[in-house]
C-alpha positions, 0 to 999 in steps of 0.5 A: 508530547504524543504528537511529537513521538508521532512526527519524530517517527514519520521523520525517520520512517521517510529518511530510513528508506532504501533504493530499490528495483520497482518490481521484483525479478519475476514481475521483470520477467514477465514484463520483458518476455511480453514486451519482446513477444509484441504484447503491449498490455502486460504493463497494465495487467501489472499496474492494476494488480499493484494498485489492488496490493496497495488498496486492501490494505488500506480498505481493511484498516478503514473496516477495522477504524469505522468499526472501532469508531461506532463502538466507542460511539455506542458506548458514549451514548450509553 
C-alpha cells in the first residue's frame, strides 16, 4: 500500500512539470554579455556553479539520512 502512494506520487511529479527557460534572466545576461565580449569560459564558470546548487542539497540529506541511520542502529543494538 505504501509503495504504491510512493510510485503514484513519482508519476504525477514527472507529468506535473512545466517547460521553461534554462536559466534565469540574469544568468542569460551575463552569458550573452560574455559571449559578445569574446570571453569563452563564462559558460563553464555557470555549469560549475549549477553543479554545486544541485549537490548540497543532495550532500546535506545524505548527512542528515547516515546520521538517522546510525541512530536507529545504536538504538537496536541497545
Amino acid at each position: 500500500m505504501k509503495c504504491s502512494w510512493l510510485f503514484l506520487i513519482v508519476v504525477l511529479m514527472l507529468f506535473a512539470t512545466q517547460t521553461g527557460f534554462a536559466q534565469c534572466p540574469n544568468c542569460r545576461a551575463a552569458v550573452q554579455s560574455g559571449l559578445n565580449s569574446g570571453a569563452t569560459n563564462v559558460g563553464k564558470g555557470l555549469n560549475q556553479g549549477i553543479l554545486y546548487l544541485l549537490a548540497l542539497p543532495y550532500l546535506i540529506v545524505g548527512i542528515i539520512g547516515f546520521m538517522w541511520y546510525k541512530s536507529k542502529k545504536a538504538q537496536s543494538n541497545s
